[in-house]
Legacy VTK file of the C-alpha trace (Angstrom):
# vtk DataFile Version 3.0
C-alpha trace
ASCII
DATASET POLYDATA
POINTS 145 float
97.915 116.747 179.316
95.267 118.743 178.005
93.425 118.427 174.111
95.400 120.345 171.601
95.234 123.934 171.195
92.956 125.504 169.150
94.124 126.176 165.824
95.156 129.443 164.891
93.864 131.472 161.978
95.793 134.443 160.806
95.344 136.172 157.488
98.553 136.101 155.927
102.108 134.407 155.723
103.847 137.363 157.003
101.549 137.484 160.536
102.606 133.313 161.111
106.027 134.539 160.405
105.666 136.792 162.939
103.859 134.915 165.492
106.572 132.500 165.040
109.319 134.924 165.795
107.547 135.894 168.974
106.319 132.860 169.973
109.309 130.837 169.675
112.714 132.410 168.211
112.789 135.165 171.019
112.209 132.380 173.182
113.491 129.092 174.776
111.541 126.364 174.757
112.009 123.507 177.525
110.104 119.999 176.654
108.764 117.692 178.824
112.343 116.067 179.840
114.134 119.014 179.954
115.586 119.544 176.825
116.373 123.239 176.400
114.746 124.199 172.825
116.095 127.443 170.481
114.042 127.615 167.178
115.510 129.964 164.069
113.712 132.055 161.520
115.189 130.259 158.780
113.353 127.415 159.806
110.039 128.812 159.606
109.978 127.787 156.251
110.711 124.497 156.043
108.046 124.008 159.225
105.019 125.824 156.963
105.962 125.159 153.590
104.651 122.362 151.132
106.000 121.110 148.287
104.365 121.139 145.054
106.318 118.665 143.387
107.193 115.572 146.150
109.793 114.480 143.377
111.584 117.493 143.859
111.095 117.975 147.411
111.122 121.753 146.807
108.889 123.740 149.911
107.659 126.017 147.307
104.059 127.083 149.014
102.936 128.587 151.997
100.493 126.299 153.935
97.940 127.938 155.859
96.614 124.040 156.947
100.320 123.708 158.283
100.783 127.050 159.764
97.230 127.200 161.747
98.850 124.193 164.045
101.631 126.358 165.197
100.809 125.894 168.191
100.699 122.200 168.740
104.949 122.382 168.325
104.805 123.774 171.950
102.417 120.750 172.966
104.007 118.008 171.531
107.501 119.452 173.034
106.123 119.806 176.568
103.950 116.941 176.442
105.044 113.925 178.166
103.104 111.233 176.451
104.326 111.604 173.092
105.752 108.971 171.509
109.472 109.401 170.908
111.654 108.107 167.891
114.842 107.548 166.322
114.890 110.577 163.048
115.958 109.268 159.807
118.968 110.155 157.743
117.369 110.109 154.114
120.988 111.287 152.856
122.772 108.452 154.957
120.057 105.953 154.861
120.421 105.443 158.723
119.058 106.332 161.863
120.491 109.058 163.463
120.371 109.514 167.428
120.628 113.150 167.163
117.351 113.595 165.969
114.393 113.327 167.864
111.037 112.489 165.886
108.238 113.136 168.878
104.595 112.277 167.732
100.966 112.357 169.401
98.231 110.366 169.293
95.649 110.710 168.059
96.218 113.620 165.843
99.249 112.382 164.458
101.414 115.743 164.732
105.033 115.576 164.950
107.918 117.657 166.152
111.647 117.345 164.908
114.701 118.373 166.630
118.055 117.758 166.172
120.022 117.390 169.630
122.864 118.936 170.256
125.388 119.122 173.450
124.421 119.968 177.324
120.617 119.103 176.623
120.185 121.644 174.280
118.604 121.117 170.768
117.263 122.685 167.875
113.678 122.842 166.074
114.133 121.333 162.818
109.878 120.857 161.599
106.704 120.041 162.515
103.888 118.781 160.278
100.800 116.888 160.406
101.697 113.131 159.597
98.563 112.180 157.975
100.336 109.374 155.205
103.266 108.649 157.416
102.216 108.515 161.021
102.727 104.878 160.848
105.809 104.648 159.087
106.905 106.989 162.296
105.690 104.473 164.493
107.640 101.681 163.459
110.872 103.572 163.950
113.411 102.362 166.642
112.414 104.626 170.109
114.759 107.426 170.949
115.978 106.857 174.694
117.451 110.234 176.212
121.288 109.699 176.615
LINES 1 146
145 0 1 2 3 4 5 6 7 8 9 10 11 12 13 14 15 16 17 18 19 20 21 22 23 24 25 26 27 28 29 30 31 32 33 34 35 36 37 38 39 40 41 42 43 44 45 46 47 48 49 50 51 52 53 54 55 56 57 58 59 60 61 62 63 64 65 66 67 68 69 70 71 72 73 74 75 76 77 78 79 80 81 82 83 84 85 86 87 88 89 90 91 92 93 94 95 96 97 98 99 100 101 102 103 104 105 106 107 108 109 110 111 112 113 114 115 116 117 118 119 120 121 122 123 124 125 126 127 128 129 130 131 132 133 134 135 136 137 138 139 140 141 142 143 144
């Protein structure tokens, strides 16, 4: 597959928003294996937000480094060599085959969804794993059902 796309710079939080809704919500996204993708506004959010206490894990502020790699959640989703895990259940301390942790190399960006039924699945976040990209790796691999 191709390099990533080129980031994208927009000047505020309400044109990502927007280019979010476009780009994905009105939209269905297929990945790579066929997995039939439906993203929701209310997750915008929790895709482009930072916290500014990690305690708290409170997405309290835009992030304009997280939002200009919008596009690279379509690329990792259609992109056949990304590396696929197991998600983590912070709240059950397991690992949960529902959710589907897909990562690139070398950038490090990753994509969660949670799987539903009939190969369907929603967009939970996406983020650039630059402390945790290893941690990632060492999860068990997610094998489609």
């Amino acid at each position: 597959m191709k390099n990533t796309p080129a980031l994208v710079h927009l000047s505020s939080e309400t044109e990502y928003k927007k280019y979010y809704i476009d780009k994905y919500c009105k939209n269905t996204l297929i990945t790579f294996d066929g997995i039939s993708v439906k993203f929701y506004e209310d997750q915008f959010e929790h895709a482009f937000y930072e916290s500014s206490n990690k305690k708290k894990r409170n997405k309290d502020i835009f992030s304009f480094d997280r939002a200009t790699r919008i596009d690279w959640i379509e690329y990792v989703l259609k992109n056949p060599k990304a590396e696929l895990h197991l998600g983590w259940d912070r709240n059950k301390k397991i690992y949960n085959k529902d959710r589907r942790v897909a990562i690139i190399s070398p950038e490090d960006y990753v994509v969660i969804i949670r799987l539903n039924n009939n190969n369907t699945a929603k967009f939970i976040t996406a983020y650039y794993a630059d402390n945790s990209a290893s941690e990632i790796r060492k999860m068990p691999l997610w094998r489609q059902p």
